[in-house]
ZAMARGU-4260 file (C-alpha; in steps of 0.2 Angstrom, whole numbers, plus 5000, padded with zeros to 4 digits):
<rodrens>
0) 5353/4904/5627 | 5359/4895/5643 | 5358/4901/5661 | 5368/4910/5671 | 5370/4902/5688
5) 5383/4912/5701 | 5388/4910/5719 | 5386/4930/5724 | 5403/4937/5733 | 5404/4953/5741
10) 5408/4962/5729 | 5392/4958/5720 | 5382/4960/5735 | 5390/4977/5740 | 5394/4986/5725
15) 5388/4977/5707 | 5386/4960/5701 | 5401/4954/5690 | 5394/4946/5675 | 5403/4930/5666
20) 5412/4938/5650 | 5408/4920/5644 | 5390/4919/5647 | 5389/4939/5641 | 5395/4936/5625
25) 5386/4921/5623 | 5367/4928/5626 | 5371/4946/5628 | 5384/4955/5616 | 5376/4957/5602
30) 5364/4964/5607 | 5373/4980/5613 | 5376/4986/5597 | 5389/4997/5600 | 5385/5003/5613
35) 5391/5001/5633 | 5374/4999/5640 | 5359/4987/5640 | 5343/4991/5649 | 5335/4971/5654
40) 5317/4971/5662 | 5319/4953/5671 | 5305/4945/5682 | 5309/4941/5700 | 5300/4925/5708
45) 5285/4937/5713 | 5282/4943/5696 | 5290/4960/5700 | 5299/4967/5685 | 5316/4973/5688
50) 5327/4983/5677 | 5345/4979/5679 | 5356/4990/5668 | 5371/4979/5661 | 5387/4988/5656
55) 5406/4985/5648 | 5418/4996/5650 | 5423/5008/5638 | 5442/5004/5636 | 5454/4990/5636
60) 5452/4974/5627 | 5441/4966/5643 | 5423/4969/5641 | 5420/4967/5660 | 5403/4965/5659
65) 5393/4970/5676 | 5375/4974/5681 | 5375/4992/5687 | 5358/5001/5690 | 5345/4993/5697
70) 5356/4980/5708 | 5356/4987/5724 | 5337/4991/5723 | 5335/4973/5721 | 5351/4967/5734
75) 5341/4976/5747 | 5324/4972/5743 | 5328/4952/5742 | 5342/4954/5760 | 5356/4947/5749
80) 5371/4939/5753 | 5388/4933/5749 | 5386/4916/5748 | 5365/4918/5740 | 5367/4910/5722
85) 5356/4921/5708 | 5352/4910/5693 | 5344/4920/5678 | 5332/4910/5666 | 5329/4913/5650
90) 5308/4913/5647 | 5300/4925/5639 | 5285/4934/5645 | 5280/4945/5630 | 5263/4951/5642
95) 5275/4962/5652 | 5289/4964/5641 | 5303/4951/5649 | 5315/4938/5644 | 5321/4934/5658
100) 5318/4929/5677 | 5326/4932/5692 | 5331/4918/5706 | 5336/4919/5723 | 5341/4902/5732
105) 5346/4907/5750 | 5354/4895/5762 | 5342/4891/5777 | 5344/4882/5794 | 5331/4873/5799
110) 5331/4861/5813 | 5350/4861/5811 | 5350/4856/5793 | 5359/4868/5780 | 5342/4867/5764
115) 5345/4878/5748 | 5327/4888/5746 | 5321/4901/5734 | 5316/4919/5737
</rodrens>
């Protein structure tokens, strides 16, 4: 299963995150089985599990996947935004149950240089 590496717009930062239909179908389709709802326990960099719940929509030919519950919890608790990138790893961690982790790299300022650092 690849990555998924985004750039985080507004929309993902106030409302939900947009997921790639590419990268969905790719690593996550399948495992819906029918239905319009996945439950994912991922690991942030602290080792706190979040659950994200990632839904499609229930008509038209577009899947639309996005994350849904769980997203602003995590937004909030990390200070998001648009412009942050989220990159989601695949590595399993069968002692707490997750298959994924969770990255934050922020843009930081420091002594006037633009750096990329991870949260």
């Amino acid at each position: 299963m690849a990555n998924l590496s985004k750039t985080l717009s507004e929309t993902d930062v106030d409302v939900r995150f947009s997921v790639p239909s590419r990268w969905f179908k790719e690593n996550l389709y399948s495992r819906f089985g029918g239905n319009f709802v996945l439950d994912l326990p991922v690991k942030d960099r602290s080792g706190e599990v979040q659950s994200f719940r990632f839904s499609v929509r229930t008509k038209g030919k577009h899947l639309k996947p996005v994350i849904s519950r769980g997203w602003r919890k995590f937004v909030r608790a990390k200070g998001l935004k648009a412009g942050n990138k989220i990159v989601f790893v695949r590595e399993n961690d069968p002692e707490i149950g997750t298959e994924y982790t969770v990255d934050v790299i922020k843009e930081i300022k420091l002594f006037g240089t633009d750096i990329q650092g991870r949260v």
